[in-house]
Structure formats: structure tokens, C-alpha cells
C-alpha positions as CSV (number, residue, x, y, z in Angstrom):
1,X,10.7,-12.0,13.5
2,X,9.0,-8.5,12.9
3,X,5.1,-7.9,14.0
4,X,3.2,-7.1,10.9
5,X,2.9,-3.3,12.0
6,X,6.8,-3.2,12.0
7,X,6.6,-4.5,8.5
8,X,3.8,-1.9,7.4
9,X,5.7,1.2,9.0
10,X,8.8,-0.1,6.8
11,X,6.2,-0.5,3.8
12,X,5.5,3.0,4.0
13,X,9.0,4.3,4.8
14,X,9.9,2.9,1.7
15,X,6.5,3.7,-0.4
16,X,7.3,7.8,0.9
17,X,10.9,7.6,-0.8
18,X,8.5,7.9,-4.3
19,X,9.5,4.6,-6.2
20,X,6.6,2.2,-5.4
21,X,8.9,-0.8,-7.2
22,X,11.1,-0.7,-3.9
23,X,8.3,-1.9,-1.9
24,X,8.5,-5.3,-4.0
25,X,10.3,-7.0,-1.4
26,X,8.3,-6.8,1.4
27,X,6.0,-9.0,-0.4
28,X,6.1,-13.0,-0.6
29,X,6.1,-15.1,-3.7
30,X,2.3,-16.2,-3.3
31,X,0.8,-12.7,-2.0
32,X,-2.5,-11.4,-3.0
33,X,-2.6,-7.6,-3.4
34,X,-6.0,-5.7,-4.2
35,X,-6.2,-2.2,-5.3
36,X,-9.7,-0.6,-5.6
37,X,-9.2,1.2,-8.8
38,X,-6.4,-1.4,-10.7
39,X,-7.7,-5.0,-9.4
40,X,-6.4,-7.5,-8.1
41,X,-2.5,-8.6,-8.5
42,X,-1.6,-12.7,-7.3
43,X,1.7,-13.3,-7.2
44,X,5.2,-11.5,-6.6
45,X,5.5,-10.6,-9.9
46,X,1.8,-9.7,-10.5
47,X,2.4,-6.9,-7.8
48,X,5.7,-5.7,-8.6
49,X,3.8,-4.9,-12.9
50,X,1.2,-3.2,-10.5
51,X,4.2,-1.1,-8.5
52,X,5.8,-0.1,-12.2
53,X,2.3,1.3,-13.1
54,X,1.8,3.1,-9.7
55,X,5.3,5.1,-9.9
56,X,3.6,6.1,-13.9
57,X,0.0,6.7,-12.5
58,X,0.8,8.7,-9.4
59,X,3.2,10.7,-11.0
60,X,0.9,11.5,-13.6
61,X,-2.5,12.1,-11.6
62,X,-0.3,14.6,-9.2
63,X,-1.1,11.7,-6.2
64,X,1.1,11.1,-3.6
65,X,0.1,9.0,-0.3
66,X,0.1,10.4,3.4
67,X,0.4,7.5,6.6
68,X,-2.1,9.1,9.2
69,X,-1.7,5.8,11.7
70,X,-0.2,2.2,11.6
71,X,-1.3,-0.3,14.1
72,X,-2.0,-4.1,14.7
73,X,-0.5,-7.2,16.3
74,X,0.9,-10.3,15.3
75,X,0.1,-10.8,11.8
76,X,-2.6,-8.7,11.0
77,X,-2.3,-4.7,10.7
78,X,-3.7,-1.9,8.9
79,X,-3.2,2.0,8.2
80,X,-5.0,5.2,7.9
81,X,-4.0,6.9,5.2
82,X,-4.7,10.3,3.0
83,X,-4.5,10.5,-1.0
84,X,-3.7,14.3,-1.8
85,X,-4.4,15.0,-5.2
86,X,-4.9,18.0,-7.2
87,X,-9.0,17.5,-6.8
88,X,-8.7,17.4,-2.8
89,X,-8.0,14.7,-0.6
90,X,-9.5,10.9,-0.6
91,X,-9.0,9.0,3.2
92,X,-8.9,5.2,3.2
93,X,-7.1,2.4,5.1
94,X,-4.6,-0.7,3.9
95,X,-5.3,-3.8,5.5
96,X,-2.4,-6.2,5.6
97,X,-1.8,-9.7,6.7
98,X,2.0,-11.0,7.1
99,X,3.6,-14.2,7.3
100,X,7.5,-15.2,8.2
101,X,8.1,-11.2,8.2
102,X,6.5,-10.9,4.0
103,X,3.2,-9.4,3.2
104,X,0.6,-11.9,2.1
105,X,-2.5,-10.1,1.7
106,X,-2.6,-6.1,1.2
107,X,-6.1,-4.7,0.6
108,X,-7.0,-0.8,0.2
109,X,-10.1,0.6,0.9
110,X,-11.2,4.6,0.3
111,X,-13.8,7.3,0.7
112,X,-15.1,9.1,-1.9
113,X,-12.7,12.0,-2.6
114,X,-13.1,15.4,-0.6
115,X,-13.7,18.6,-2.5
116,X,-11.1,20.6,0.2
């Protein structure tokens, strides 16, 4: 069975590739997702809407995501990670919780954006 960190640095193998939608899988039927700007997603399906709108809103704000560090054991992990967008760069972290190798819980949490 893969650690939840294994399953996160495959998250964001697949979530750099540009087509949030593929990231679907990872995720089990009855997993929570929340996003500080879009809310809160229950549900497989719930999450893969929310993936469909991400691929439209990132493309549109000019956003794309940057992995700074993935660690964690067991079934708990969570990431640093940079937002470039056009207005300058926003840090946060994903915290993540995994079950029989699927995401359960997925939770992001940023800084107020950077100037440059």
C-alpha cells in the first residue's frame, strides 16, 4: 500500500501535467475536499465538478501551482506550495489524509498574495 506522501507526490505529478480532472482518481468515493476560495466539495463527484472548474479558472487567472516540499507518514501528509500568478506569488500548504491508497480529506490553506 502507498504512504500518503507517495500518493501526494503522484497528486502533484499528475496536477503539473495541467488537466486538474486527471487527479480525480486519486480520490475515494466519500472524500471531503476544501478549497479556500471555491468551498467545500463531499463526494467523488463533487470534487471531480470542482477539478472541471479549476482547469477553466487557472487557465483564465494565468495561475499555475508550484510543489516546494511533500512530506508526512502513514496516512497523513501535506505540501508547501507556491501560486504564481500574474499579481505575484501566494504560498500555502495542502493538507491531506489517505485511506487504502485514495485521498480522503484534502484541505488548502494560503498567505495573502505577494506583491513580487
Amino acid at each position: 500500500m502507498n504512504s500518503a506522501k507517495e500518493i501526494i507526490e503522484t497528486f502533484w505529478r499528475i496536477q503539473d501535467e495541467g488537466d486538474y480532472t486527471k487527479v480525480v482518481a486519486l480520490f475515494a468515493e466519500d472524500a471531503v475536499l476544501v478549497d479556500p476560495f471555491f468551498g467545500t466539495f463531499k463526494g467523488k463527484a463533487a470534487i471531480g465538478e470542482f477539478m472541471k472548474k479549476m482547469n477553466a479558472e487557472m487557465g483564465a487567472r494565468q495561475t499555475s501551482f508550484v510543489v516546494r516540499e511533500i512530506d508526512g507518514g502513514g496516512d497523513v501528509a501535506w505540501a508547501q506550495w507556491t501560486a504564481k500568478t500574474p499579481a505575484g506569488e501566494i504560498d500555502g500548504c495542502g493538507l491531506y489524509r489517505v485511506r487504502d491508497g485514495l485521498m480522503t480529506y484534502y484541505k488548502d490553506y494560503m498567505n495573502a498574495p505577494n506583491s513580487g
